[in-house]
Every structure is written in structure tokens, then in C-alpha cells.
MDAnalysis code that builds the backbone (N, CA, C; Angstrom):
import MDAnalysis as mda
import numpy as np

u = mda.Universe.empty(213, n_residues=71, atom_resindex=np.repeat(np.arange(71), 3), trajectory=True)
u.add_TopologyAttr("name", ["N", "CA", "C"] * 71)
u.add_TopologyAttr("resid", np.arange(1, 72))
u.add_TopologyAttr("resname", ["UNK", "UNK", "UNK", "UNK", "UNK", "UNK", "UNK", "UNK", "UNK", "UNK", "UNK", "UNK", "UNK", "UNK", "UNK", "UNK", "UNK", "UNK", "UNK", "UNK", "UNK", "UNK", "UNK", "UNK", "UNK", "UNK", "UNK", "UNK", "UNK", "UNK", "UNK", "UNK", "UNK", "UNK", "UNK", "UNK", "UNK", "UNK", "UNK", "UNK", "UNK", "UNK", "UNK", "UNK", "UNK", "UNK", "UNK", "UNK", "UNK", "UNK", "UNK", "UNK", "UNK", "UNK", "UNK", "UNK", "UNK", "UNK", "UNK", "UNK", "UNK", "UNK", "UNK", "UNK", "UNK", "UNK", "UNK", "UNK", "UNK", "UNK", "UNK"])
u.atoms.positions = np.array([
    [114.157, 128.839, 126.973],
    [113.055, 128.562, 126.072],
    [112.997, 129.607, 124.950],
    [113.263, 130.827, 124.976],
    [113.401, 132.076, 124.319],
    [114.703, 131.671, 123.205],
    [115.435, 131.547, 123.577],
    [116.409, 131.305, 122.677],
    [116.348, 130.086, 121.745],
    [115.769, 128.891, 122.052],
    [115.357, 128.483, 121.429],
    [114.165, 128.498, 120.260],
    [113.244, 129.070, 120.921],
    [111.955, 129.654, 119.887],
    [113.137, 130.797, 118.948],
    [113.732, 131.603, 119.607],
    [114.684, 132.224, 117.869],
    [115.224, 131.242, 117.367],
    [115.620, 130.114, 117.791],
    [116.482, 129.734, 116.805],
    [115.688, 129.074, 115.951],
    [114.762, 128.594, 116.087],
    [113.473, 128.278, 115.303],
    [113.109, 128.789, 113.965],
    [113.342, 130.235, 114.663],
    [112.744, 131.011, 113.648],
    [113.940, 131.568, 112.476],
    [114.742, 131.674, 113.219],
    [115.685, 131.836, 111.934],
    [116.153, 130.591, 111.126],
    [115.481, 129.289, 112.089],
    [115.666, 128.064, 110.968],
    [114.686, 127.882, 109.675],
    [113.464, 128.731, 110.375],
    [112.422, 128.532, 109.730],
    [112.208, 129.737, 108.462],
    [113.552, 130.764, 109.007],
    [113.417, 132.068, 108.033],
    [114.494, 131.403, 107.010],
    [115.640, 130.722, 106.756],
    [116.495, 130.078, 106.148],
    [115.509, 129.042, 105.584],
    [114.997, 128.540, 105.652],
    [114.155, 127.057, 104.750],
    [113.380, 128.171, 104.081],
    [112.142, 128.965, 104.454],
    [111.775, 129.903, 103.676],
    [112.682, 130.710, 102.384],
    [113.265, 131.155, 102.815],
    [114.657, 131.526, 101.433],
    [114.836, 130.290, 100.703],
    [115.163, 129.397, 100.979],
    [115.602, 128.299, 99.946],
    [114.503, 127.859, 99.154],
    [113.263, 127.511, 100.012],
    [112.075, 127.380, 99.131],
    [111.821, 128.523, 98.046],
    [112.164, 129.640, 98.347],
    [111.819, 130.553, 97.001],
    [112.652, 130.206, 96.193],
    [114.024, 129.798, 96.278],
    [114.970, 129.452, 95.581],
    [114.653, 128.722, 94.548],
    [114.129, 127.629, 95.367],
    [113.581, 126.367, 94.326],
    [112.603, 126.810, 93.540],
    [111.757, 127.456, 94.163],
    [110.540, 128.085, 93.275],
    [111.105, 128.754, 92.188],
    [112.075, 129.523, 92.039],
    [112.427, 130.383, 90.853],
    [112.815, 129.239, 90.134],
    [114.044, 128.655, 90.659],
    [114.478, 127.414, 89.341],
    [113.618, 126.886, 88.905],
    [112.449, 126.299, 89.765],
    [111.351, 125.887, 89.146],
    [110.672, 126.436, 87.862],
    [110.290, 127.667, 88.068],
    [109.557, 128.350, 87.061],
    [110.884, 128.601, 85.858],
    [112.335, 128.567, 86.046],
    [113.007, 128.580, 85.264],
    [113.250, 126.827, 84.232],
    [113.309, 126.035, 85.160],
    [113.313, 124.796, 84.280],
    [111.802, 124.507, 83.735],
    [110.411, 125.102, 84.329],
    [109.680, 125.449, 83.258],
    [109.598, 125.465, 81.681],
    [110.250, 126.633, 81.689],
    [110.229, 127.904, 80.716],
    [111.278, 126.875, 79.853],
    [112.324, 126.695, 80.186],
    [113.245, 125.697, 79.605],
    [112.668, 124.678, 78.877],
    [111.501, 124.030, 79.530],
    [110.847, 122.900, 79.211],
    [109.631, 123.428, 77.731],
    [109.461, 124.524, 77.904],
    [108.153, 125.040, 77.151],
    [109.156, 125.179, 75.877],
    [110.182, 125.486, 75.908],
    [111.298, 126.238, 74.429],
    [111.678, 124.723, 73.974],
    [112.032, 123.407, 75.180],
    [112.472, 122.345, 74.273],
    [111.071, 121.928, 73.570],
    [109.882, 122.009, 74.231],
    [108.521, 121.243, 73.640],
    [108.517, 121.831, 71.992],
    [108.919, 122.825, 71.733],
    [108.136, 123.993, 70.813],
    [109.372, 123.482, 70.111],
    [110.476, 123.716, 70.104],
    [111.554, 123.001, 69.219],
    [111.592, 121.810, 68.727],
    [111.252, 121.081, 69.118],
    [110.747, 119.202, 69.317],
    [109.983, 119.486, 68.290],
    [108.703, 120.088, 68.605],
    [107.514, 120.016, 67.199],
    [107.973, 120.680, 66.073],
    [108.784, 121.747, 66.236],
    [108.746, 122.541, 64.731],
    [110.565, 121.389, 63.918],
    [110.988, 120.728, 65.079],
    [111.896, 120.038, 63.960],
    [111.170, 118.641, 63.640],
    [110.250, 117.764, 64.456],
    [109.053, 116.961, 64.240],
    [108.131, 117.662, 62.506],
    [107.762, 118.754, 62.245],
    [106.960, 118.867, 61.494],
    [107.596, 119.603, 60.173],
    [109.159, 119.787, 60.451],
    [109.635, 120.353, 59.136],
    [110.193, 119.029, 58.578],
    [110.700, 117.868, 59.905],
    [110.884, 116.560, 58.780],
    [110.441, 116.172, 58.456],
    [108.927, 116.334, 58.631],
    [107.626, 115.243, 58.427],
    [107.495, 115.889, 56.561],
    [108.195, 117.344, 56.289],
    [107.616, 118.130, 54.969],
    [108.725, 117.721, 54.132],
    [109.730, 117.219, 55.003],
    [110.851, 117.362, 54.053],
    [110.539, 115.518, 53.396],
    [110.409, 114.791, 54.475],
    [109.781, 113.515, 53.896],
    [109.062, 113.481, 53.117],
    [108.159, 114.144, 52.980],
    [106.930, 114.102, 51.944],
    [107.224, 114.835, 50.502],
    [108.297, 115.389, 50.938],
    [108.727, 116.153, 49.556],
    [109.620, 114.712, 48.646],
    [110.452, 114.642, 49.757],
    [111.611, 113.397, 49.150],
    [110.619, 112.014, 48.217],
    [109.471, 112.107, 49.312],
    [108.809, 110.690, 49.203],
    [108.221, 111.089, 47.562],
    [107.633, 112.456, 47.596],
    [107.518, 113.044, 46.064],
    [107.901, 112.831, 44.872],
    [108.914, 113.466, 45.405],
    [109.922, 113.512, 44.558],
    [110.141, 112.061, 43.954],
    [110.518, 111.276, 44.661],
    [111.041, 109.565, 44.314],
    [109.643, 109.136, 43.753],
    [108.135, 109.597, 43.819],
    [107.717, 109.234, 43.114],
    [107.328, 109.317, 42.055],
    [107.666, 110.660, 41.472],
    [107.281, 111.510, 40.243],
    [108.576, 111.108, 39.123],
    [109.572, 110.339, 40.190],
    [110.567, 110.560, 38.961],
    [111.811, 109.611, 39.270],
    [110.897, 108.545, 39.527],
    [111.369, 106.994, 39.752],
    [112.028, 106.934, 38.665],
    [111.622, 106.280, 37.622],
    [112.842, 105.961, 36.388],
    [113.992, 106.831, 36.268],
    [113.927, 108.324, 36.398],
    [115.193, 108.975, 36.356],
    [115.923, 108.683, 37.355],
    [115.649, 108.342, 38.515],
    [116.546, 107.953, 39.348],
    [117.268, 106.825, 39.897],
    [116.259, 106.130, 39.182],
    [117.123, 104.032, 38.831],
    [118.124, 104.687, 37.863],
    [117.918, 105.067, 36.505],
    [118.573, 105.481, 35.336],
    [119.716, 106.298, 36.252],
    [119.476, 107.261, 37.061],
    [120.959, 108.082, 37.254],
    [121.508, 107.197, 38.366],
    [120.879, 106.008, 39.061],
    [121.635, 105.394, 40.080],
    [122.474, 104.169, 38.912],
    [121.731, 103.937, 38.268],
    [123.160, 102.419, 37.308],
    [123.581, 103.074, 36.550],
    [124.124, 104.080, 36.247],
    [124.969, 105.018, 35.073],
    [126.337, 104.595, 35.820],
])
């Protein structure tokens, strides 16, 4: 019965280790997740400026650019 209750416990000390395991990757694919969110928005909100510039642009100066597109 003794030998069995150790083996228990060193099954139960091995699952313990692995669970921290996971826990670190965890908090590592986190952190991973927080750097893609933040990248996502700042390339989301520099195209949104660069659109609005283009969209500008094409509207301030429509005829020059029919005129330089049929030349």
C-alpha cells in the first residue's frame, strides 16, 4: 500500500511540473497575443490615414489626375 501511495505522489509531483509548464507558455502566448493586438491597430489606423490622405488628395486634384491619366 506504501509503495503505491509514492507512486502517487511522484505522479502527482510530475503533473504538477507540467502544469507550471503550461502556465508559463500560457502567460507567454499571452504576451504574444497583447504585441499582435497592438500591431493589428497601429497598422489598422495608419491605413485608415493613409486612405484619407489618398482619398484627399484625389479630391483636391481630380482634373489633374484624369489630365495626367489620358496624356
Amino acid at each position: 500500500m506504501e509503495a503505491r501511495v509514492a507512486k502517487l505522489e511522484t505522479h502527482v509531483e510530475y503533473i504538477r511540473r507540467d502544469l507550471d509548464e503550461v502556465k508559463t507558455d500560457l502567460k507567454e502566448v499571452h504576451g504574444d497575443l497583447t504585441t499582435i493586438k497592438r500591431r493589428i491597430s497601429y497598422i489598422a489606423g495608419a491605413s485608415f490615414v493613409v486612405v484619407l490622405i489618398l482619398g484627399w488628395v484625389a479630391n483636391n486634384r481630380f482634373e489633374q489626375l484624369i489630365s495626367l491619366l489620358t496624356k
